[in-house]
Backbone bond lengths (Angstrom), bond angles and torsions (degrees), N, CA, C in turn:
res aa  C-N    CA-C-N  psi(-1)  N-CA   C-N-CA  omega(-1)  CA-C   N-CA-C  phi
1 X - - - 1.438 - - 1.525 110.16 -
2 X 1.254 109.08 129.37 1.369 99.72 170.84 1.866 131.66 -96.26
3 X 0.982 121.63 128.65 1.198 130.20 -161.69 1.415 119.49 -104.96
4 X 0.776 114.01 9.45 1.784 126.76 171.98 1.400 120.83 -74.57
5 X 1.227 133.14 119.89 1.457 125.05 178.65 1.625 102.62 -91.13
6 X 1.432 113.86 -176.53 1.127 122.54 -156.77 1.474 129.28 -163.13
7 X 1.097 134.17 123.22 1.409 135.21 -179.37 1.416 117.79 -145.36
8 X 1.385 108.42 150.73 1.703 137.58 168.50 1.121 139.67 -143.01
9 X 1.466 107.02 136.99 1.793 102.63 -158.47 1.617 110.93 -139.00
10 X 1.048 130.58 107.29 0.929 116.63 -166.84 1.783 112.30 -113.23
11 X 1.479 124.41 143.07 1.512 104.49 -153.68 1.708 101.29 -161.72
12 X 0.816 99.15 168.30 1.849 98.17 -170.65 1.960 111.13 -89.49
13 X 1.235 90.88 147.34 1.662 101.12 -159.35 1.548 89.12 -68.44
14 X 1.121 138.41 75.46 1.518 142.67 152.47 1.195 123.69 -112.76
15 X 1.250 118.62 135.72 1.585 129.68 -175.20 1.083 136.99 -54.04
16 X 1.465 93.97 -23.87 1.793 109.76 167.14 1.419 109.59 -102.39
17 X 1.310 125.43 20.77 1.677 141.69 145.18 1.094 112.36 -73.62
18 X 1.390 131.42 -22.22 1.971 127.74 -163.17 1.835 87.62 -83.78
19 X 1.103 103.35 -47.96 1.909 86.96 -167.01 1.630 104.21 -57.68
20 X 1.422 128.95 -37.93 0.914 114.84 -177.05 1.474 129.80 -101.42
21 X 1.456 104.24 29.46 1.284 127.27 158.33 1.447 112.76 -88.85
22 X 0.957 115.40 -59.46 1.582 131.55 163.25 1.765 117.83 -41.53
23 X 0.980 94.23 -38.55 1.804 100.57 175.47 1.129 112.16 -84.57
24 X 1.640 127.69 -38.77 1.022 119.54 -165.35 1.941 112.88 -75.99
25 X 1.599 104.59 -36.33 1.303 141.98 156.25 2.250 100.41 -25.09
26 X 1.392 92.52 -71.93 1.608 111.47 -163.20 1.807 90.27 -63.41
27 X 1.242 99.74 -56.83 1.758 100.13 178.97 1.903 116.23 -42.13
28 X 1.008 107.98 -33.45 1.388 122.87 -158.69 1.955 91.99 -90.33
29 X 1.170 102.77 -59.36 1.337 102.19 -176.90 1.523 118.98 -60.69
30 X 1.301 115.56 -18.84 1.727 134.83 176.50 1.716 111.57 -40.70
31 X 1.453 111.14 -27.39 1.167 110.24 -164.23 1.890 107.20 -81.79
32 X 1.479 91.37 -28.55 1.876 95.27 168.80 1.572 113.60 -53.88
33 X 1.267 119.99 -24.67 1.163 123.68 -172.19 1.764 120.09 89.02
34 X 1.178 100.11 10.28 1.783 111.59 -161.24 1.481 131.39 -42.28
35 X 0.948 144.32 150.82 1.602 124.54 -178.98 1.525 92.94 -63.26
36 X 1.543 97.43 -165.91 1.176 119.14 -179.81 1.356 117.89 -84.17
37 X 1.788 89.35 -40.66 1.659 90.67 -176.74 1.666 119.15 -76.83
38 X 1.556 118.46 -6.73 1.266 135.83 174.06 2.042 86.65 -77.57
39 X 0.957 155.25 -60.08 1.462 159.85 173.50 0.787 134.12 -8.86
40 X 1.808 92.16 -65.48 1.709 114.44 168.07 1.073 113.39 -93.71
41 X 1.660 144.16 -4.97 1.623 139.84 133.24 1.264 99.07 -44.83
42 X 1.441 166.84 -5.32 1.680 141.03 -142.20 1.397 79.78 -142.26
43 X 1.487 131.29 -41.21 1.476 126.36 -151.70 1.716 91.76 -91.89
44 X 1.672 111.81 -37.46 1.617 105.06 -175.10 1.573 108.70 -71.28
45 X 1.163 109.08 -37.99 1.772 101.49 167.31 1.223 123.45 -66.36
46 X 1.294 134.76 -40.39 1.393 142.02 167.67 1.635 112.06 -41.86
47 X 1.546 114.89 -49.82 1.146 146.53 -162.29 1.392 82.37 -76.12
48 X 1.675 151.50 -82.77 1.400 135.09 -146.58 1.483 100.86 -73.42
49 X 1.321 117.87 -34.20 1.813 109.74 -171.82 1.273 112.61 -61.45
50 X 1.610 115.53 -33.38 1.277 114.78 -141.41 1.743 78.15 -89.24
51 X 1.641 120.52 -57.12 1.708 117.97 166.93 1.347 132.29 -42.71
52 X 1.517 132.57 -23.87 0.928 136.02 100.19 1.936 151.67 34.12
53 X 1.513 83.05 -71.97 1.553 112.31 -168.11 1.894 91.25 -89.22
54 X 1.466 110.07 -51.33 1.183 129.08 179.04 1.443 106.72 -46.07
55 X 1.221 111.94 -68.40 1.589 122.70 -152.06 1.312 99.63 -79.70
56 X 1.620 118.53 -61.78 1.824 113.77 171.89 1.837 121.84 -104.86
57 X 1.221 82.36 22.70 1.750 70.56 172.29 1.241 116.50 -117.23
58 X 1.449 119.67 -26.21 1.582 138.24 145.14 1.186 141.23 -89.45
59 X 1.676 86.37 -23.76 1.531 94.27 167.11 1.453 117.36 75.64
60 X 1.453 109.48 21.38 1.256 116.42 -171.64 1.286 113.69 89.33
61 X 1.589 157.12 -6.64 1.220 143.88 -156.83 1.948 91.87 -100.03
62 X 0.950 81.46 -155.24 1.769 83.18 -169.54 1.894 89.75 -131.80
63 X 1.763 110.62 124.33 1.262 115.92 172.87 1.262 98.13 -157.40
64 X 1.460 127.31 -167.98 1.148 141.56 -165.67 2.208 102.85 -99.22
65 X 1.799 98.42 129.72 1.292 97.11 147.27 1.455 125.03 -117.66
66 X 0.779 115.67 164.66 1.594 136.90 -168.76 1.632 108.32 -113.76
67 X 1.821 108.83 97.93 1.609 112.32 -177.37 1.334 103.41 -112.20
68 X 1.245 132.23 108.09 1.954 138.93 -176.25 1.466 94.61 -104.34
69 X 1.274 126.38 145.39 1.625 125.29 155.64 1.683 91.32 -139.45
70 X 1.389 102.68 159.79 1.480 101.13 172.48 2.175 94.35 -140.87
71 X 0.932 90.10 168.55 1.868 105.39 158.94 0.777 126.73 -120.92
72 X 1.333 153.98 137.19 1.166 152.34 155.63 1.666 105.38 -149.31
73 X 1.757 92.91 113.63 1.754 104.53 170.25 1.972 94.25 88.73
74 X 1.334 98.18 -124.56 1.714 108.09 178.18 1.409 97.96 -123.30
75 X 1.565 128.18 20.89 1.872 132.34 169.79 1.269 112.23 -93.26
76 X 1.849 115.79 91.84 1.685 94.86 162.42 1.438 122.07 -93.94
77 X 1.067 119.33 150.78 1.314 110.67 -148.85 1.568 80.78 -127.28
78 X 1.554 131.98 139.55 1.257 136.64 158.20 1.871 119.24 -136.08
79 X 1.644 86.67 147.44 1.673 88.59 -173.47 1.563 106.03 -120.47
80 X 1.114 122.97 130.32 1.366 118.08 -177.82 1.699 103.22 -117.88
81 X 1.579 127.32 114.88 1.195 126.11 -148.98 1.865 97.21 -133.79
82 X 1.270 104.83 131.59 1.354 109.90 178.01 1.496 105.21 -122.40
83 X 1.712 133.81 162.09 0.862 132.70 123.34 1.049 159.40 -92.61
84 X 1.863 116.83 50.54 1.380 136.68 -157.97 1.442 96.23 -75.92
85 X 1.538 96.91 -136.53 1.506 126.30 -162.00 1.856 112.59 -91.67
86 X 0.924 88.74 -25.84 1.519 104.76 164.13 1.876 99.37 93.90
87 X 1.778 110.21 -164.53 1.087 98.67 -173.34 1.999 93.49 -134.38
88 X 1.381 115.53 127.85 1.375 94.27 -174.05 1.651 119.62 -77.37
89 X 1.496 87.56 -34.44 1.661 81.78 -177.75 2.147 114.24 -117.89
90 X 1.124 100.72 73.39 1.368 112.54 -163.96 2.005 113.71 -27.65
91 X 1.539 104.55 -48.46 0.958 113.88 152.08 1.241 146.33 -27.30
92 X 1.185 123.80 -52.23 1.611 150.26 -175.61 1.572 92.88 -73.33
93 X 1.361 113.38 -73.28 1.602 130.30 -172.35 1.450 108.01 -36.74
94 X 1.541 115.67 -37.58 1.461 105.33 -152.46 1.762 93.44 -105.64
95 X 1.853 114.40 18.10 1.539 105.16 161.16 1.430 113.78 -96.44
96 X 1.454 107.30 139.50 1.583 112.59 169.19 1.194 123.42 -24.71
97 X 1.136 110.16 120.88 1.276 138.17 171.85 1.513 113.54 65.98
98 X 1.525 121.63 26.00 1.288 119.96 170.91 1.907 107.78 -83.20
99 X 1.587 94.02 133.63 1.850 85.52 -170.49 1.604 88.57 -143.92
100 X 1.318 111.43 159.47 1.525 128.76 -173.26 1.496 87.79 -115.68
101 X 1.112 110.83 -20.92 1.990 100.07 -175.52 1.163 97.47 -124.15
102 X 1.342 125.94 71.70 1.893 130.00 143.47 1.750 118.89 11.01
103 X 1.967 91.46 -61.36 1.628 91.56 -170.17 1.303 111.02 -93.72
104 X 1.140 142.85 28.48 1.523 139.97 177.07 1.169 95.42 -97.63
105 X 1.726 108.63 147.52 1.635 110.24 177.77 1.431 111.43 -82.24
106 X 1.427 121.69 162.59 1.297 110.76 -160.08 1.091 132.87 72.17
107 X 1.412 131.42 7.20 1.441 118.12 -145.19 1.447 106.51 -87.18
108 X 1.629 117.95 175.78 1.270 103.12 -176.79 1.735 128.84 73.19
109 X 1.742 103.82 -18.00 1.397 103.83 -171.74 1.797 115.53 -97.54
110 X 1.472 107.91 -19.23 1.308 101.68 -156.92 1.674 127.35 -58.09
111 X 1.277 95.82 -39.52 1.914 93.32 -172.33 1.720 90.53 -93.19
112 X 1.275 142.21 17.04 1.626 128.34 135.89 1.580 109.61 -84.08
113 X 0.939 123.90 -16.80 1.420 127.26 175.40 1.847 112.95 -86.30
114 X 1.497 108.27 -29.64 1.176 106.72 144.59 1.130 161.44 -79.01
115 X 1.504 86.43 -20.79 1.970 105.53 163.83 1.604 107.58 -70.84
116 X 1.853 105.25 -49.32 1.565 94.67 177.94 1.625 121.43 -20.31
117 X 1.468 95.79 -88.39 1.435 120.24 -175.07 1.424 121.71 -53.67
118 X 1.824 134.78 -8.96 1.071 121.47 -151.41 1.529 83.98 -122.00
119 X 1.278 130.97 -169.26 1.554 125.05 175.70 1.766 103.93 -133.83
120 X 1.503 96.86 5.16 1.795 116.91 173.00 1.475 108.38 -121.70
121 X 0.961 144.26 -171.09 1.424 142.03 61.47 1.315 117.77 -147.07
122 X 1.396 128.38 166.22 1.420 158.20 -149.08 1.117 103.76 -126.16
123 X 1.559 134.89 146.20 1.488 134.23 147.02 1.754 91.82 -147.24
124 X 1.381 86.96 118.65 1.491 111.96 168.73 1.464 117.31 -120.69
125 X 1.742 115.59 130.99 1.812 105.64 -148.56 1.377 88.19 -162.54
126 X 1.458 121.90 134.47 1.145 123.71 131.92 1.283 113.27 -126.36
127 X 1.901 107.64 -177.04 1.118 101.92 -130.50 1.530 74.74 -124.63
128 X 2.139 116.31 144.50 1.112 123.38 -156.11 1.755 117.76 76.42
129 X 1.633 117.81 1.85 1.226 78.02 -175.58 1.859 81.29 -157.76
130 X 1.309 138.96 6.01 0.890 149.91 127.52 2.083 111.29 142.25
131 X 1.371 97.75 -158.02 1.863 107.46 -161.77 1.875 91.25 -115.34
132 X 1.449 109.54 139.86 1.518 106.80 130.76 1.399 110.38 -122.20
133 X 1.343 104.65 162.79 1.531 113.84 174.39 1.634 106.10 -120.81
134 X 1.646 119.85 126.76 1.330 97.36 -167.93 1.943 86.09 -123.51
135 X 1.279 115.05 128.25 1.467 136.55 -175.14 1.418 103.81 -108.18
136 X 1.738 122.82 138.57 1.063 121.43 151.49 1.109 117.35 -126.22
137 X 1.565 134.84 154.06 1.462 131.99 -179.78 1.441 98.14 -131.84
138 X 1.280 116.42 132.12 1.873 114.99 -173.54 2.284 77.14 -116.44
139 X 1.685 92.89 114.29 1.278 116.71 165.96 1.678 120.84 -70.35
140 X 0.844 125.27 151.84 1.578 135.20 -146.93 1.580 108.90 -18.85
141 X 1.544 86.05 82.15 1.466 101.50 174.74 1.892 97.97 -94.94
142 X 1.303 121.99 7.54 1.264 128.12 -163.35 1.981 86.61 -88.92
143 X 1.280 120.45 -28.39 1.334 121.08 -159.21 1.439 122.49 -76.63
């Protein structure tokens, strides 16, 4: 039997979409029972991928992202999937403080800001045809 729950959301690359990516994300994960401080780790990672997707995966234009989380056990596992520009050297991108956009605040920080908080993550990308980012958080694994 399979016991995994499941969700998908798919939503337009706008900036005032990340909060409610993030909420919808925290809502979904609610059922683990998680602390708080497990909450705002799930919503701050959610929050750079999904800004992210915006800033270099579209580059600002307006298209579709792709937000999946699933459960299984105390593993939520989330994928935040764009079809921008892709990333050429996935590697490079995901060292501190490497940034293609100089003037964005933060720059350079997001997938260390996602490793912080997540206890996974994945970035699988090519280039021309877009990014996923695949995050996992194992919920009160502290217990």
């Amino acid at each position: 039997m399979d016991f995994s729950n499941k969700m998908e959301l798919k939503f337009l690359s706008k900036s005032q979409n990340e909060s409610f990516a993030r909420t919808v994300v925290a809502a979904f994960a609610a059922q683990l029972d998680p602390t708080i401080e497990e909450i705002a780790d799930i919503k701050t990672a959610v929050s750079e991928a999904v800004t992210n997707c915006i800033i270099h995966g579209y580059e600002n234009k307006i298209d579709y992202i792709t937000l999946k989380a699933d459960i299984e056990g105390n593993k939520l596992s989330i994928e935040v999937i764009d079809n921008g520009v892709g990333i050429e050297d996935v590697n490079k991108a995901m060292e501190p403080l490497f940034t293609t956009k100089p003037d964005e605040d933060r720059s350079g920080m997001g997938f260390t800001v996602m490793q912080t908080f997540m206890d996974e993550l994945k970035v699988e990308s090519t280039p021309g045809k877009g990014t996923t980012v695949k995050m996992v958080k194992y919920i009160n694994s502290h217990k």
